[in-house]
Phi, psi and omega in degrees: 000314180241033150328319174293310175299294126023308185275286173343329215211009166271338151322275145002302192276335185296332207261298199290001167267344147316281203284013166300305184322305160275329170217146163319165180207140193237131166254148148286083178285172175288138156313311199279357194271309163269338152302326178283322196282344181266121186285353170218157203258056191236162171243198211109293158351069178269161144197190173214142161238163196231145173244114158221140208045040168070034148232126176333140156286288163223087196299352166277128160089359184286149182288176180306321193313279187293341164300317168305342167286317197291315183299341183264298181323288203240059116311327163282104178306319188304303211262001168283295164310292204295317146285019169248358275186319188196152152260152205207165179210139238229110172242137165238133188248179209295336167323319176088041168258151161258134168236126206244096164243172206225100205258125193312115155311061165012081193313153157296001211229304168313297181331303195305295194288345186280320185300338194274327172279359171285292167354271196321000000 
């Protein structure tokens, strides 16, 4: 249902998923872009989806909407390789802003030292 939109907009998301890695990042989409692809005429739409080693985290229970995002992302070698690269988390709000972050990891070895000053 919004695959068509989605693809459209899959250029963009590659280059802001490029510049996450260093700062968060906000697209402004057309509202009306998304209003044509909804089989009901509602707005609205939030969701958050998380990536990590290139596969959705938590793909139950998320709307068409954001399955379908998931589904164009890693479906795209490009942006597929990019979400295997960093884990990232992909919101979209009712506004029809897209937000991009970039979720910090732990080294194995920080953890080890945060846990041992939690320990202490």
């Amino acid at each position: 249902m919004y695959t068509q939109t989605w693809t459209k907009y899959l250029p963009v998301i590659r280059i802001l998923l490029k510049r996450a890695v260093t700062e968060d990042q906000t697209f402004q989409l057309n509202t009306s872009d998304f209003q044509k692809a909804a089989t009901v005429r509602k707005t609205g739409h939030k969701f958050t989806i998380g990536f990590s080693n290139g596969k959705t985290e938590n793909s139950i229970g998320l709307p068409d909407i954001a399955k379908n995002l998931s589904s164009v992302l890693l479906f795209d070698p490009a942006a597929k390789e990019l979400l295997k690269q960093n884990e990232y988390t992909i919101s979209f709000d009712a506004k029809c802003q897209l937000i991009l972050r970039k979720v910090a990891v732990l080294s194995p070895q920080a953890a080890i030292t945060g846990l041992e000053s939690v320990a202490e």
